[in-house]
C-alpha positions in Angstrom: 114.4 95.0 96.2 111.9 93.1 98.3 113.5 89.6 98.4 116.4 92.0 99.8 113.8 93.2 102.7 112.3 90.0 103.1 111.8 89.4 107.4 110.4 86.3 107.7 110.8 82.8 106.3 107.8 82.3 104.7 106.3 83.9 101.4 105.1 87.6 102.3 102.8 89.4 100.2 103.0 92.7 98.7 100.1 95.2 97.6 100.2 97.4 95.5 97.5 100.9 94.7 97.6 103.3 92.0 95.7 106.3 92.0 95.6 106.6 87.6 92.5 108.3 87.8 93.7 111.5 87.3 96.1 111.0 84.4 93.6 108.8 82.7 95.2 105.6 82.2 94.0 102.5 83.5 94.4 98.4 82.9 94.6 95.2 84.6 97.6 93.4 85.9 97.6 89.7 85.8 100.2 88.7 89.0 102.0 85.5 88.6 100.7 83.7 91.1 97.2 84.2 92.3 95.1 83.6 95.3 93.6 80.2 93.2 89.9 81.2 94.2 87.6 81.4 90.9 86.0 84.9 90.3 82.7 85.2 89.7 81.3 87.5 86.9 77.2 88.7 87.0 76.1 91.0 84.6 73.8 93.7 85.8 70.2 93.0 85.4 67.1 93.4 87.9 67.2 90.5 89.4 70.8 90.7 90.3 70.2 94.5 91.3 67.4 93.5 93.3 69.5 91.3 95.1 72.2 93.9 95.9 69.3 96.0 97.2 68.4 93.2 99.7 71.9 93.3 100.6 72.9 89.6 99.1 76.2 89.6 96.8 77.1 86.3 95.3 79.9 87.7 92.8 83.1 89.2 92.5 82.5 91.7 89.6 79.2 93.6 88.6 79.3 94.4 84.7 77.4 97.0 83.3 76.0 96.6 79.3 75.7 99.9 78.5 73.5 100.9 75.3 
């Protein structure tokens, strides 16, 4: 359907939000072609919160180890 809707001549992008919150199901989509910028992952600690606090954020995702 979007190639059928398509306005201009050069590759448009489509986003795309779910609210799945609510029915509880959630997961990660993998699109074929991606933005080719590397993601950085930190895993919380308190240095890296410390950091945060100062308000410098050198990553793309924060995980949590949770006990």
């Amino acid at each position: 359907m979007l190639e059928k809707i398509k306005r201009s001549k050069f590759d448009e992008t489509v986003e795309l939000h779910i609210n799945t919150v609510e029915i509880g199901v959630s997961g990660n989509v993998s699109l074929p072609h991606g933005t080719g910028k590397q993601i950085k992952v930190a895993i919380a600690d308190d240095d890296i919160l410390a950091k945060v606090a100062a308000g410098k954020i050198d990553f793309d995702i924060l995980w949590q180890i949770l006990p």
